[in-house]
C-alpha positions in Angstrom: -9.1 -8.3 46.0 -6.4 -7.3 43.0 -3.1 -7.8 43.9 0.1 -7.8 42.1 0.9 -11.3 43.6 -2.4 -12.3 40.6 0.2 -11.3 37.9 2.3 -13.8 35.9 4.8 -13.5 33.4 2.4 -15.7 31.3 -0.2 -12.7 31.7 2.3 -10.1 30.7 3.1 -11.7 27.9 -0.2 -12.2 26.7 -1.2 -8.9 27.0 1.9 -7.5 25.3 1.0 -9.9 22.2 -2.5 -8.5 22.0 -1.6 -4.9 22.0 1.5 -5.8 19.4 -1.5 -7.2 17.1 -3.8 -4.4 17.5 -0.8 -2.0 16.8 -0.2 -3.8 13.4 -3.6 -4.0 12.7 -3.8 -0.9 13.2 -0.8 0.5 11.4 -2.0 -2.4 8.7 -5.4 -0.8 7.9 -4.3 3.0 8.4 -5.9 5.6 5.9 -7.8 3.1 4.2 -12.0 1.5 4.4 -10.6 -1.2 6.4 -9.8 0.7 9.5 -14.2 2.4 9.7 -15.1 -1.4 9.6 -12.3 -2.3 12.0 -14.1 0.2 14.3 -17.8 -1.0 13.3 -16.4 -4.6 14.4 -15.2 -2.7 17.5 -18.1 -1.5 19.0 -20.5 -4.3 18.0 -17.7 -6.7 20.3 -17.8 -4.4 23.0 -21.4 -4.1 23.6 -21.5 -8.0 23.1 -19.5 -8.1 26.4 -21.5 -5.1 28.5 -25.2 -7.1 27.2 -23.4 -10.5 28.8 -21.6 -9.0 31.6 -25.6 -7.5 32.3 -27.1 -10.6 31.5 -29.4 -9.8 29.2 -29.9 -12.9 27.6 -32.4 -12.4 24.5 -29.8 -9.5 23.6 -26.7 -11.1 24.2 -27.9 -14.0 21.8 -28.9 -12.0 18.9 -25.2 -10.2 19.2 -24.0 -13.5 19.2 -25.3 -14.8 16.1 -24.4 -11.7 14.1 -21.1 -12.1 15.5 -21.0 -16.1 14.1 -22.1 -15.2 11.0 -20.2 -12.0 10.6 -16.6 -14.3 10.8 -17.8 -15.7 7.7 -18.7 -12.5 6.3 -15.5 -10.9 7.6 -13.4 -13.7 5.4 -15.1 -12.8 2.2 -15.6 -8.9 2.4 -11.3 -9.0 3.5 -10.3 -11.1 1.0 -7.8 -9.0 -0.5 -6.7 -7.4 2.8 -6.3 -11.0 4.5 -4.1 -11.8 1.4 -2.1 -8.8 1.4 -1.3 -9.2 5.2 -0.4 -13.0 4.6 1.9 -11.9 2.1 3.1 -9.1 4.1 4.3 -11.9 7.2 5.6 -14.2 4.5 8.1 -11.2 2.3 8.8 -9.0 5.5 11.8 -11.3 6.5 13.2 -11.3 2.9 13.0 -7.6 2.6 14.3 -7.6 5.9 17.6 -9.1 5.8 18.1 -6.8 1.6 16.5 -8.3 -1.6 18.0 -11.0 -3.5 19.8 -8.8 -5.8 21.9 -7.6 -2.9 23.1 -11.2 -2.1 24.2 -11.6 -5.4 25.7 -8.3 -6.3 28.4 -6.9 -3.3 26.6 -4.4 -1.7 28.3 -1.3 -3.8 26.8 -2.7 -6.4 23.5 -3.4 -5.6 23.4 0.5 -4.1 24.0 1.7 -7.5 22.1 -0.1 -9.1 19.4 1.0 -6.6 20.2 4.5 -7.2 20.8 4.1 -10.9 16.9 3.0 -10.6 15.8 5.7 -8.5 17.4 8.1 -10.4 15.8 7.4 -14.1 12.4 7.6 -12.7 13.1 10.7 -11.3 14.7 11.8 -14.0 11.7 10.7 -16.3 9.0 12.4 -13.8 10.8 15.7 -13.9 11.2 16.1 -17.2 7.3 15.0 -17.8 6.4 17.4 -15.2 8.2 20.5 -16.7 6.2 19.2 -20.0 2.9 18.9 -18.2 2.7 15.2 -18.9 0.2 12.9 -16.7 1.7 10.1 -15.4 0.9 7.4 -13.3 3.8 5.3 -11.7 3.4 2.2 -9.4 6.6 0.9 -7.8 5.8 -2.5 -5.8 6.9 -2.9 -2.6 5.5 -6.1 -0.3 1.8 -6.3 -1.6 1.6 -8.4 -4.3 0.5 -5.9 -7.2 0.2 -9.1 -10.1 -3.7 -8.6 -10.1 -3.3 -5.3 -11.5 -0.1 -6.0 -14.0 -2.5 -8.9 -15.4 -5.0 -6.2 -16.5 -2.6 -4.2 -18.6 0.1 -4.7 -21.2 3.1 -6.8 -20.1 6.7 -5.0 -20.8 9.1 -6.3 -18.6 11.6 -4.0 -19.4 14.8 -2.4 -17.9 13.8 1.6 -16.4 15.5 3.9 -18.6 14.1 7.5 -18.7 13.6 7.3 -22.3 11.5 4.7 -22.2 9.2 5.8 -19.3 8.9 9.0 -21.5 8.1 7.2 -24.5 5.3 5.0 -22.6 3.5 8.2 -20.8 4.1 10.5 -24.2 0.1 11.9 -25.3 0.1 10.1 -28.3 2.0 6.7 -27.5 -1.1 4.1 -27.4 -0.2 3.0 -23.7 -0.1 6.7 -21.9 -3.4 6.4 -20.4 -3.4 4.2 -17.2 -0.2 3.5 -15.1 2.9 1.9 -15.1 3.6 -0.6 -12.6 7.3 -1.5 -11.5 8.3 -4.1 -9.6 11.4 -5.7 -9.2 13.4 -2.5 -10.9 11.9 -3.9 -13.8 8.8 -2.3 -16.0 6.3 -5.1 -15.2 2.9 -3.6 -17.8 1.9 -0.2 -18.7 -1.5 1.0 -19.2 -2.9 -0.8 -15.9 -6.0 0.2 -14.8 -6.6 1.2 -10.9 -9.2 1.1 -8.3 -10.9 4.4 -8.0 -10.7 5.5 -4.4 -14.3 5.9 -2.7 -13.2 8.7 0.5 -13.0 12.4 0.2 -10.4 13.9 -1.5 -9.6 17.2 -2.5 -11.4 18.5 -4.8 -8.9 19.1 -7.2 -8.0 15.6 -7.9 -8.6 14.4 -11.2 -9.3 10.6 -11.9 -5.3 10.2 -12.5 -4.8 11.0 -8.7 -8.1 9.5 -7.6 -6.7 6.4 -8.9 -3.6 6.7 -7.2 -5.5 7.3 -4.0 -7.4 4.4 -4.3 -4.2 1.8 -4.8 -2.4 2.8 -2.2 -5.8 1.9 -0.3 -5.5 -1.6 -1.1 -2.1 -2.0 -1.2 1.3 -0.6 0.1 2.9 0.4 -3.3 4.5 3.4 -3.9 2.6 5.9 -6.2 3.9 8.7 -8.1 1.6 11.0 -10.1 2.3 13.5 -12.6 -0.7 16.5 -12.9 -0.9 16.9 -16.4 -2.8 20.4 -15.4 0.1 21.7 -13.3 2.9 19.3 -13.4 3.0 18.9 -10.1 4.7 15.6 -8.9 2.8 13.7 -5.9 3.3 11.0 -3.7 1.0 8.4 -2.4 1.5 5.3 0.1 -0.3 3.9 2.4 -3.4 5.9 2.2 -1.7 9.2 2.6 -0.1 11.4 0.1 2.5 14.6 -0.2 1.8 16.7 -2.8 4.0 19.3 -5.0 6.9 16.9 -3.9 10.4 18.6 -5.1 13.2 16.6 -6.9 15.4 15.8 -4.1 12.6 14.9 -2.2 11.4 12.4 -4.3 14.7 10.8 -4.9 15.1 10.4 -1.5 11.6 9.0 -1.1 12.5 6.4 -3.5 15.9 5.5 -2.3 14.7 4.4 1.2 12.1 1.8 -0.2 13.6 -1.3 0.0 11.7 -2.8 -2.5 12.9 -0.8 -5.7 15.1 -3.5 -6.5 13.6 -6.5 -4.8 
């Protein structure tokens, strides 16, 4: 019979642990493919335990090998998520404790620098959307975006407004794709994106259906211009805000910590 005298501090603990890793996970593969395999994974696991706990042996051994050979199959299908999380454990302290800059700089400094950054990409986004300018704007934050700068043209470039506007302008060679920033630096322009595979709205064109499917795969921050409307959007995480106002999407940019990493 259960009793509360059966409970150890060990036990706690342990528990604790696994629900603090299935609340990561979780929060880790929100909005995107991941978290319907996740789920897949799930179920498969949990009727592995109810066909063993029965003892149905001929079923419980078929689960079982799908289950040995799906580890395997799990490592190369999440290769890209696995990365991103490692490198998600291994920059989270950094980002943590402020960015390099800000142990350089005193910390007045690095704040204006930080909102000298934000403040020309909004400036530039504005301006394009009163134009009805498409753009397409990546700002890095801990996923590691170099996969996608390497497909593009390389800049490395201070943000000014100007140049943002020259790069997205209809007839500069470079306005079709994005922009990726990282660092507070303009890392390439004319990057091309993963195309997200859910439902969307159906007025999404392929500039915001690329947007969608980035911040699938990776945690940047994605700001898209409608070159339709000029309505400025927001994606991160697998979510997005739409018709985002200019205030709002200063202050979005401010709190990432990673603008000026």
């Amino acid at each position: 019979m259960f009793s509360f005298e059966d409970i150890s501090i060990l036990g706690i603990i342990d528990v604790l642990c696994v629900a603090l890793i299935l609340f990561y996970i979780y929060k880790f593969t929100k909005g995107t493919h991941v978290s319907s395999i996740l789920i897949g994974i799930s179920i498969i696991y949990i009727l592995g335990i109810v066909v063993k706990a029965l003892n149905m042996e001929f079923l419980s051994a078929i689960i079982g090998q799908i289950v040995g050979v799906g580890v395997i199959a799990l490592i190369v299908v999440f290769q890209p998520e696995i990365r991103r999380f490692l490198q998600m454990i291994g920059n989270s302290s950094r980002l943590k404790h402020g960015s390099f800059w800000s142990k350089i700089f005193p910390v007045q400094e690095y704040q204006k620098l930080r909102h000298e950054t934000a403040s020309q990409i909004v400036k530039a986004c504005v301006d394009m959307s009163k134009n009805k300018v498409g753009v397409l704007l990546a700002i890095q934050q801990r996923s590691d975006l170099s996969v996608i700068v390497d497909n593009g043209v390389k800049i490395d470039a201070v943000i000014t407004s100007s140049l943002l506007k020259n790069i997205f302008f209809k007839n500069s060679p470079m306005h079709d794709g994005a922009v990726m920033v990282i660092g507070g630096r303009i890392a390439a322009a004319k990057c091309i994106l993963p195309t997200t595979s859910s439902d969307v709205p159906i007025n999404f064109g392929m500039r915001h259906r690329a947007a969608m499917g980035l911040c699938e795969e990776y945690d940047a921050l994605i700001i898209a211009v409608s070159e339709e409307t000029g309505a400025i959007s927001i994606f991160q995480e697998g979510e997005f805000t739409l018709n985002v106002s200019e205030a709002d999407l200063m202050s979005f940019i401010q709190s990432k910590e990673a603008l000026v990493a």
